[in-house]
C-alpha positions as CSV (number, residue, x, y, z in Angstrom):
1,X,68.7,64.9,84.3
2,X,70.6,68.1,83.0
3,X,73.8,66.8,84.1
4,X,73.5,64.3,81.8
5,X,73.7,66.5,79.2
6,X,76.6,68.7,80.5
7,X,74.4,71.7,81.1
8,X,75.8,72.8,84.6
9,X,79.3,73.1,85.2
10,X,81.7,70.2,86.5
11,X,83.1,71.1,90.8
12,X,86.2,71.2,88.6
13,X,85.3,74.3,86.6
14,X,83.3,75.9,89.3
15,X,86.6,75.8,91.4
16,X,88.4,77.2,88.7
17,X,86.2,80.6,88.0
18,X,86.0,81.2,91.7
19,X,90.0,80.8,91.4
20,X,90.1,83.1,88.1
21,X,87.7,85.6,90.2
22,X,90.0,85.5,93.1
23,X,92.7,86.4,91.2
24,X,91.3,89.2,89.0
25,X,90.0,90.8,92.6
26,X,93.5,90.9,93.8
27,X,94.2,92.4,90.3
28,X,91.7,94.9,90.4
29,X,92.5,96.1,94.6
30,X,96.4,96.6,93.0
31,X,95.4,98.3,89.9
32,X,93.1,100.7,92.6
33,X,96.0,101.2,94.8
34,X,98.4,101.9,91.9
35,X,95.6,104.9,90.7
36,X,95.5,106.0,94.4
37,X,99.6,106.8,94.1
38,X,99.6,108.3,91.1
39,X,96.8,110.2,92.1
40,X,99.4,111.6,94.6
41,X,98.0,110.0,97.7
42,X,99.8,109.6,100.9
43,X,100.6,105.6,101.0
44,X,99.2,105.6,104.4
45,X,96.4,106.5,102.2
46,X,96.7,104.7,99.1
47,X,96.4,100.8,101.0
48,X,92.8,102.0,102.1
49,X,91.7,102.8,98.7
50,X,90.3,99.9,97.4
51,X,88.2,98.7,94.0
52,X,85.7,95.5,95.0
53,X,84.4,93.2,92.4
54,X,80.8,92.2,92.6
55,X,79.3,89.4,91.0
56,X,75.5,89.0,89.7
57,X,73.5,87.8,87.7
58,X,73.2,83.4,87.1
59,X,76.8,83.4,88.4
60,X,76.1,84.7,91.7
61,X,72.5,82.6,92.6
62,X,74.3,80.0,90.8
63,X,72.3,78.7,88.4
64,X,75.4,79.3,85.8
65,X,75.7,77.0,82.7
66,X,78.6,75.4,82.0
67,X,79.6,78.0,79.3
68,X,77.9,80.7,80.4
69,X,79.8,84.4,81.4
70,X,80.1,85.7,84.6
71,X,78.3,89.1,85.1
72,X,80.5,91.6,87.6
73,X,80.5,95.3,88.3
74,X,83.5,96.9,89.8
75,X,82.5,99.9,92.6
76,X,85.8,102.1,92.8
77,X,86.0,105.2,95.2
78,X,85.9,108.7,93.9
79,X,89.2,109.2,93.1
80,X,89.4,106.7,90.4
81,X,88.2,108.3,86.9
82,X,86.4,106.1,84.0
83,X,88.5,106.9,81.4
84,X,91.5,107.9,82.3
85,X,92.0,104.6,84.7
86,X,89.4,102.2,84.4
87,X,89.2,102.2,80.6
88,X,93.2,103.0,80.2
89,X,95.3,102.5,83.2
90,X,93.2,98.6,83.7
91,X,93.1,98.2,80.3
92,X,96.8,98.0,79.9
93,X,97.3,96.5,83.5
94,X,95.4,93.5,82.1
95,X,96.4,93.3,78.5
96,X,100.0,93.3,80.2
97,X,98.8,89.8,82.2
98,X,100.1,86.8,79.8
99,X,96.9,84.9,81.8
100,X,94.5,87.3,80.4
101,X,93.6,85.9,76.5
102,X,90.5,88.7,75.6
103,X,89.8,91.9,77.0
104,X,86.0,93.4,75.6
């Protein structure tokens, strides 16, 4: 009865967030090994060091609305600081991306 109503989400738009999700993990596992270098860590090293996205939240036990957000936490090793590289170096990494229209 709620699809009538366009409550849930078309397979069309549900493909399309698991692609944008997709992409902003390979986004996020580059950005970690980009910190890991200039963190002066061997390359051997640095392809190890990885960032993982996570999603929760009515996204992950999808029950997701059509417009609703998509709650994620992103679990970085040690080595990568809060503010010098998640809220500066990714910050710029992403507002750098001509795909990416808002960053909050």
């Amino acid at each position: 009865m709620m699809k009538n109503y366009n409550f849930f989400e078309s397979e069309e738009e549900s493909v399309h967030k698991k692609e944008v999700l997709a992409k902003l993990s390979k986004i996020i596992e580059q950005w970690s090994y980009q910190v890991a270098l200039k963190e002066k860590q061997p390359e051997s090293v640095a392809h190890k060091i990885k960032a993982k996205l996570f999603t929760f939240g009515s996204y992950y036990l999808n029950v997701d609305t059509n417009d609703g957000d998509i709650d994620m936490v992103c679990v970085v090793p040690k080595l990568i600081k809060r503010e010098e590289h998640f809220f500066m170096d990714l910050y710029e990494l992403l507002r750098q991306n001509p795909k990416v229209k808002e960053i909050v």
